[in-house]
C-alpha positions as CSV (number, residue, x, y, z in Angstrom):
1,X,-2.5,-42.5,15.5
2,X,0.1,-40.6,17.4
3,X,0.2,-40.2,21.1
4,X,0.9,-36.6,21.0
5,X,0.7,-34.8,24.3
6,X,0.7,-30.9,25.1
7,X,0.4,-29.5,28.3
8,X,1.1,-25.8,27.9
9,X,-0.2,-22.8,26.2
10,X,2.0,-20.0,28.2
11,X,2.8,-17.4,26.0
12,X,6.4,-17.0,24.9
13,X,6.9,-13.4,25.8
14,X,5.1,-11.3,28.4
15,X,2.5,-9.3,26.1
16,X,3.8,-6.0,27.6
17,X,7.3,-6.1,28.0
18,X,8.4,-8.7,25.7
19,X,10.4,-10.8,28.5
20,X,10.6,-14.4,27.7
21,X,8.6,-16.3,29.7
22,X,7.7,-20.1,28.3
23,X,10.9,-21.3,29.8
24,X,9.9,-20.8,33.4
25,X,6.3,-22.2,33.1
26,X,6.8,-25.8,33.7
27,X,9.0,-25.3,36.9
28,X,6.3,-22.9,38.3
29,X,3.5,-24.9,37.8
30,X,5.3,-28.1,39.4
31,X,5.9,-26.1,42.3
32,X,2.6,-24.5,43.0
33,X,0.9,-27.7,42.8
34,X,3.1,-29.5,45.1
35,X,1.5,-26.3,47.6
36,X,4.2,-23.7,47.5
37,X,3.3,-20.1,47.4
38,X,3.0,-18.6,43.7
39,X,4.6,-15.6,45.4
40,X,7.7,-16.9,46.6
41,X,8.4,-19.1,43.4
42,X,8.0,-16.2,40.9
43,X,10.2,-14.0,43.2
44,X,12.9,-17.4,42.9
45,X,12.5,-17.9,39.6
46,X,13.1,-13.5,39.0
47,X,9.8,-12.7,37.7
48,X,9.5,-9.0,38.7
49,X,7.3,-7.3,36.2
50,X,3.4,-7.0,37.3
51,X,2.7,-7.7,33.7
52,X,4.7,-10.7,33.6
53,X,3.6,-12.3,37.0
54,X,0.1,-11.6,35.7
55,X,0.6,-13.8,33.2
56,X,1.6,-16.6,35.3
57,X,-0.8,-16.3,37.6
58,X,-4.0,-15.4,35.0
59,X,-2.9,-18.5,32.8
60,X,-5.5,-21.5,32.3
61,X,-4.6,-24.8,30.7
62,X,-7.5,-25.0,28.0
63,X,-5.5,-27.3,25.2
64,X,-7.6,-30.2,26.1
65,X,-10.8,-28.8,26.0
66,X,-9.8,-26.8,22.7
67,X,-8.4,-30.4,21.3
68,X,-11.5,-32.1,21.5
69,X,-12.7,-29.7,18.8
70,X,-11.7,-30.7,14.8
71,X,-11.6,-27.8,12.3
């Protein structure tokens, strides 16, 4: 068996505006858990759009309880 491992289910684009958005999520989420404020990274990293930082801020990592279940 392969050692496959998948640690985000970001959306690509913002639902709303259709901004990419994947690209940024592994820098973001490195940086708030070291303790920074999710505030100040999204402004960094250009994330204006409420829809957009919504998504960022709304997003919950559920692969690994979904992969537990087989089709």
């Amino acid at each position: 068996m392969h050692n496959v491992v998948i640690t985000m289910m970001m959306p690509v684009r913002c639902f709303s505006c259709g901004k990419p958005l994947a690209h940024m999520w592994e820098q973001y989420k490195a940086r708030v858990d070291k303790g920074e404020d999710p505030k100040k990274v999204l402004d960094e990293l250009g994330v204006k759009n409420y829809c957009c930082r919504a998504l960022f801020v709304g997003n919950v990592e559920l692969i690994e309880q979904v992969g537990k279940f087989k089709r």
